[in-house]
N, C-alpha and C positions, 0 to 999 in steps of 0.2 A: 504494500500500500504506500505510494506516495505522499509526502508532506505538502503540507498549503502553509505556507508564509503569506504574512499580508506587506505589501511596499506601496512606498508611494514611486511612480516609475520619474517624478522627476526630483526627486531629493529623497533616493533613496538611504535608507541606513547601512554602516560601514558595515555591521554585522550579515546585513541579509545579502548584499554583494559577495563580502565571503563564501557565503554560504553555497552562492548561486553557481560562483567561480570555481570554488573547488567542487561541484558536481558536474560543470563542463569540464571541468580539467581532468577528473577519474573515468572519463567516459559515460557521463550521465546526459540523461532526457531531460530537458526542460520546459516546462511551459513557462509562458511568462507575456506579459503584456508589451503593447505597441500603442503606436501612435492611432494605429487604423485598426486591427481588430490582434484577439488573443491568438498567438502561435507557439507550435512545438516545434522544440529544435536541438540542436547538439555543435559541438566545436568541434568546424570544418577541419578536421585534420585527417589524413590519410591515415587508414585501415581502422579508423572509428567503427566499434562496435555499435554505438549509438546510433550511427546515421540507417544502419537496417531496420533499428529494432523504431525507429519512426515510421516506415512505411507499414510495419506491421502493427503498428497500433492505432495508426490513421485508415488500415485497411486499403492504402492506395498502392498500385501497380509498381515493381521498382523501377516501369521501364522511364516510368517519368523522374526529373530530377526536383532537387527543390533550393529557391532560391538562397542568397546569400545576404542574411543581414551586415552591413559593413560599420566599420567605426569612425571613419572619417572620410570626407568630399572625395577627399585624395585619395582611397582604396579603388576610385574607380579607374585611374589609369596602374597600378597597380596587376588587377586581376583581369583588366580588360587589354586585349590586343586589338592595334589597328581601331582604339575608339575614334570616332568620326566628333566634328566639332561639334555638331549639330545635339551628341550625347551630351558632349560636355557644359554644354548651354542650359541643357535642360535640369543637371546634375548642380547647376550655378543657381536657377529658376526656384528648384524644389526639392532640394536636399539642404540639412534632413527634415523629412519630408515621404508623405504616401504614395511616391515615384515609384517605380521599379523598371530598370531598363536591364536590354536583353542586350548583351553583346557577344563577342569573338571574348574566348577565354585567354589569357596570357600564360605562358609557362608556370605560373606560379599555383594554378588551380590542379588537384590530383584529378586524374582521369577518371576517378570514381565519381566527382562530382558534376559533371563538366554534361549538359547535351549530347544526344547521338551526333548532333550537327559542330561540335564543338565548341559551343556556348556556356555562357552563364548568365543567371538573371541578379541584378546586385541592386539595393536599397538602401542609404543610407535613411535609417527611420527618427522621427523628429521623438526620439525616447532618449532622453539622459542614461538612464538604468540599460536598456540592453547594447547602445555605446558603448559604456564603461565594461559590462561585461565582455563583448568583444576584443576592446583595449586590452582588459586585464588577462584573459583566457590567450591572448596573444593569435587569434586566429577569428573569421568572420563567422557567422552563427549559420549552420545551414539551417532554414525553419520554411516551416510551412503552415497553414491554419489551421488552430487545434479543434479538429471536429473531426469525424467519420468525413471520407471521402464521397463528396453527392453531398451533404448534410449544410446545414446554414452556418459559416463560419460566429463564431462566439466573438462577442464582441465586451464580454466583463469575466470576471475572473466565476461569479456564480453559476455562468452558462456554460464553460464549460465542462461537458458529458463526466460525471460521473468513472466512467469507465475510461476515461483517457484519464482524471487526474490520478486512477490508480497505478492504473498503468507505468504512468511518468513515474522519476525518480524525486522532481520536485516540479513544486507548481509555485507561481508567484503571482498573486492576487492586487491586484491595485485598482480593484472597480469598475467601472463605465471605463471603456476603450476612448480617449476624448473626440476622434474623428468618427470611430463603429462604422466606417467603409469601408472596405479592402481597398488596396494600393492601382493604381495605375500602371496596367504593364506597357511599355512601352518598344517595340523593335527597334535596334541601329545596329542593323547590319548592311543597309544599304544606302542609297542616295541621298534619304529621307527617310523622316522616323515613321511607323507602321504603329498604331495602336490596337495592342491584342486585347485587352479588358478594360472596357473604362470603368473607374472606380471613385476614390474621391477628387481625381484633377479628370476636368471636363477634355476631352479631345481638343474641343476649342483652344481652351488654356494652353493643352501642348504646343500646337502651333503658331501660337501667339508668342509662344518664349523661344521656340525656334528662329522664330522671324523678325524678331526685339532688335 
């Protein structure tokens, strides 16, 4: 059975970062809150036992990947190859921020994490608490939204499933999600950005700050 801590996700306490940090660091599952709704996740490091035992608790396929919470603007030329300006604009616009852009992976991403097509999706999220986590753990949070796959993503620490906080190794509760919309994903693989889900930044807005 997993533990529930409660945080506040933007002045959280020294203790529960701790706490959080050395469960991504022993290979642990975490839930924990966002800017835009609640995810589970683990630190992206190669041969993480974690990063399977998410798909099996989310009940989603491994063929899919899941994206990468980042801890700073600058992680996205980091893990991104060949980013186009037009990313970096947007990464200027709405980071951190309920953005999520898809790009060309850089060498520094394990092959386990990375797209069939050799991508990754990266987010720097407007969360103090899962930054510093990141920071701290020394690696980006691989996460995805914590609900059954098909299921309405949770957007407070109360919603979510029962049966995913047992699951997890730890859960971090900090209430009402402040946005409660899933992120905006956004394509720059090519000429021009491709909007794959709009979420809480309107299409419009993408291309408004493309074009600033």
């Amino acid at each position: 059975m997993g533990s529930v801590v409660r945080v506040d996700q933007y002045r959280p306490a020294r203790s529960v970062v701790d706490e959080a940090v050395a469960t991504l660091a022993f290979g642990g599952v975490l839930v924990m809150p966002t800017d835009s709704v609640y995810g589970i996740g683990c630190a992206a490091t190669p041969d993480n036992p974690a990063h399977g035992r998410i798909f099996d608790i989310k009940r989603r396929e491994r063929s899919q990947t899941l994206p990468w919470l980042v801890a700073d603007a600058g992680d996205l030329a980091r893990y991104g190859a060949d980013v186009p300006d037009y990313a970096v604009a947007l990464a200027v616009a709405y980071w951190p921020g309920a953005l999520t852009l898809v790009v060309r992976a850089s060498d520094e991403v394990p092959l386990e994490y990375r797209a069939a097509d050799g991508t990754i999706a990266l987010r720097c999220p407007d969360s103090p608490l899962v930054r510093t986590l990141a920071r701290s753990v020394g690696a980006p949070l691989a996460t995805t939204s914590a609900n059954t796959h098909g299921e309405a993503a949770a957007t407070s620490g109360s919603g979510v499933e029962a049966r995913i906080v047992a699951q997890a190794d730890l859960t971090l509760d900090a209430g009402p999600a402040p946005v409660g919309v899933a992120s905006t994903i956004v394509g720059c693989l090519g000429s021009a950005p491709v909007v794959y889900r709009e979420g809480a930044i309107g299409a419009d807005e993408v291309m408004a700050a493309v074009h600033a």
